[in-house]
C-alpha positions in Angstrom: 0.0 0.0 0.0 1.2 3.6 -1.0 -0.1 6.4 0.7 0.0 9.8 -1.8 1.4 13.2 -1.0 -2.3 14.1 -0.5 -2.8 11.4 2.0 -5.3 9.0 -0.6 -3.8 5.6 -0.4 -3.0 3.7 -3.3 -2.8 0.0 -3.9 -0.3 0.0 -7.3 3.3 0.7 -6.7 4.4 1.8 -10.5 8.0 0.2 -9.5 7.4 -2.9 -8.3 9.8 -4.6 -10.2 12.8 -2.4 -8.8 14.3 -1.8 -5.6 13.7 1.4 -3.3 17.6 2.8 -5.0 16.2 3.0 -8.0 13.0 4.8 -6.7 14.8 7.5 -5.3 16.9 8.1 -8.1 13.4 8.7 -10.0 12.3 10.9 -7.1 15.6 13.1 -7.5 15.4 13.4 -11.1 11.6 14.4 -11.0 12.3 17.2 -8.6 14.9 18.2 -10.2 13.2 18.4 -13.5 10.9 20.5 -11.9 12.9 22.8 -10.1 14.3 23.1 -13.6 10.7 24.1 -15.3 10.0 26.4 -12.7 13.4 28.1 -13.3 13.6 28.3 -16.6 9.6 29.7 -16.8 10.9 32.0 -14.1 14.0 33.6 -16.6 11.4 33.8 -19.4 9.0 35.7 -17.4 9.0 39.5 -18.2 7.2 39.9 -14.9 9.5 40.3 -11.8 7.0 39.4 -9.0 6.0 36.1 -11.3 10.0 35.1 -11.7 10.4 35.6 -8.1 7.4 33.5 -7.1 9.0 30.7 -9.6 11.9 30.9 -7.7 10.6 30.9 -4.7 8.8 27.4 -5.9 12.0 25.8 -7.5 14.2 26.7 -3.9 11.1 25.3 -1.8 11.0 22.3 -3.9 14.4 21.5 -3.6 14.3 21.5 0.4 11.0 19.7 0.6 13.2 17.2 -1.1 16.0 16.8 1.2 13.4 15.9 3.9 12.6 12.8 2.3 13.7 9.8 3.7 15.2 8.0 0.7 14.5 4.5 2.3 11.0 5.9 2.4 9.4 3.9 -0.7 5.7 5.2 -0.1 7.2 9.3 0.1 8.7 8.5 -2.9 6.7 7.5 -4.8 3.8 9.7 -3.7 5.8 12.7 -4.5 7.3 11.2 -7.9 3.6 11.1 -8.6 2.7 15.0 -7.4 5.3 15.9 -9.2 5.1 14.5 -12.0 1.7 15.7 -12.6 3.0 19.5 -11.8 5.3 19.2 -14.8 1.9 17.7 -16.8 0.3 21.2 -15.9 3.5 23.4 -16.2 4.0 22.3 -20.2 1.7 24.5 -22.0 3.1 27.4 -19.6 6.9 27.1 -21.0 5.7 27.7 -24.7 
């Protein structure tokens, strides 16, 4: 059983078929794949108060992530999974 970021739980575990390593290395790259869309949408902003806000996002991001426990399988993958779905919302934005 995986419990979410939002606290749902969830039956499936997406990466079953590979050990909690791997997991984190999929939670790293996620967060920093976002920190990196929030960044980039925060140089291409014309808007200073926007950018800053971006910012603001990317540097929060990157702490939440250092609180993680990386033997912590059901963090993991419930934040892989927020994430993942931020970048989903954030792609229409960066065009």
């Amino acid at each position: 059983m995986v419990v979410t970021a939002t606290g749902r739980q969830d039956a499936s575990d997406p990466y079953e078929t590979v050990g909690t390593a791997v997991v984190h290395d999929i939670f790293t790259e996620t967060a920093a794949r976002l920190a990196g869309q929030y960044l980039a949408l925060a140089d291409a902003t014309p808007d200073e108060t926007e950018s800053g806000r971006l910012r603001e996002r990317a540097m929060r991001l990157l702490t939440l992530k250092r609180t993680v426990p990386a033997d912590d399988r059901a963090q993991l993958i419930a934040y892989i999974r927020l994430w993942r779905g931020e970048l989903e919302s954030l792609k229409g934005m960066a065009r």
